[in-house]
N, C-alpha and C positions, 0 to 999 in steps of 0.2 A: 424359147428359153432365154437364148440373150438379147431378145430387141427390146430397144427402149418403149420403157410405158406409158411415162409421163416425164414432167420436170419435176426433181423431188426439191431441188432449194436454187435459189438464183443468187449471186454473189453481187454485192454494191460495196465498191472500195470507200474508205471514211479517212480522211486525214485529222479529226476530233474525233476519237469515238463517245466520247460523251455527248457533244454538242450532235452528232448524226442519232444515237437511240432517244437522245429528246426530242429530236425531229421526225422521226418518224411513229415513236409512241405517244407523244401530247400533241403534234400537229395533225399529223394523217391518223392515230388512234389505230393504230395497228397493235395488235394483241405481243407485249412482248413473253417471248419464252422464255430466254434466260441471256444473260449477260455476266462478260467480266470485263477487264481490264484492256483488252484488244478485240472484243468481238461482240457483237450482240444477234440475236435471231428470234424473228418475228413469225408469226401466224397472216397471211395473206390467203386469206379463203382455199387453206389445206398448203397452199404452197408453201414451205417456209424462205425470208426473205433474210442473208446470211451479210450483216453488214460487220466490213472490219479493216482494221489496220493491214494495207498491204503486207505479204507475209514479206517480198520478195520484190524488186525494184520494178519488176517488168510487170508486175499487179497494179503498180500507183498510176491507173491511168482512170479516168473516166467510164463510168459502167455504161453497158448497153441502155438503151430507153425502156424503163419499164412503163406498158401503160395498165392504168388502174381501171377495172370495170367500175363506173357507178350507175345505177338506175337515171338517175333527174343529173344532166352535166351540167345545168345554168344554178340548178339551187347546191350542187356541191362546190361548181366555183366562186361561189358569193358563199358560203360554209367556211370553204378553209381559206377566201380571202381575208375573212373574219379573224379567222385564228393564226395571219401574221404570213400567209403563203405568198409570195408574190409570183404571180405567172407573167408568162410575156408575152403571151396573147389574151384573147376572149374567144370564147366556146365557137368553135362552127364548123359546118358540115365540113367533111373531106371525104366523100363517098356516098353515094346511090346508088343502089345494086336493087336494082326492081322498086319494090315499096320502101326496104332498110335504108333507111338512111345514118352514115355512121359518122360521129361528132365528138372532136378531141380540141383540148388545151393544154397548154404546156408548161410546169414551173420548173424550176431549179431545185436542187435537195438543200439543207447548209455546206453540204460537199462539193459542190459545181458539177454536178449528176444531171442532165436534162430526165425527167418525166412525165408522162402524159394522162389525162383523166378522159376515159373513153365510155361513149356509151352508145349500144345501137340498139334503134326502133323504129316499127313500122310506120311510113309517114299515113297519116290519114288525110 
């Protein structure tokens, strides 16, 4: 009855909130839900993602590393290299676990947020 079932929303601190829901709604194209003035929250494949103005001093810090599932990680990071992302690597394995092979890159948000684009599949 009280254990955790899933994660129902993840918090990413913003020091623009403007400039952070335009980055994540026209960069990444994350579905937005609703927005005001200090908060915006997004649709990430059921999770909602809760970006905002620190409420409280000890909030202004850098969020954990979100990583993003994508199908194809070389044609989503030449995608949203496109659309102005800058990462600070290039795509490459970090993980073999039998056939899986599992493969991440990493950019920045406009907030100084590190993030990662992951994707794993069976190598043939």
């Amino acid at each position: 009855m009280g254990e955790i079932k899933q994660i129902g929303q993840i918090g990413v601190p913003a020091k623009d909130i403007e400039r952070a829901t335009a980055f994540y709604k026209d960069k990444l194209g994350l579905q937005l839900l609703f927005n005001n003035d200090v908060m915006a929250f997004f649709d990430c494949g059921g999770v909602r993602l809760f970006v905002s103005l620190p409420e409280k001093e000890e909030f202004a810090h850098p969020s954990s590393v979100l990583y993003f599932h994508v199908e194809d990680i070389q044609q989503a990071y030449e995608n949203y290299k496109a659309k102005g992302i800058v990462f600070i690597d290039k795509p490459h394995m970090v993980a073999k676990m039998g056939q899986t092979e599992t493969w991440m890159v990493f950019f920045k948000d406009t907030e100084d947020n590190m993030h990662g684009l992951m994707s794993e599949f069976v190598a043939e």
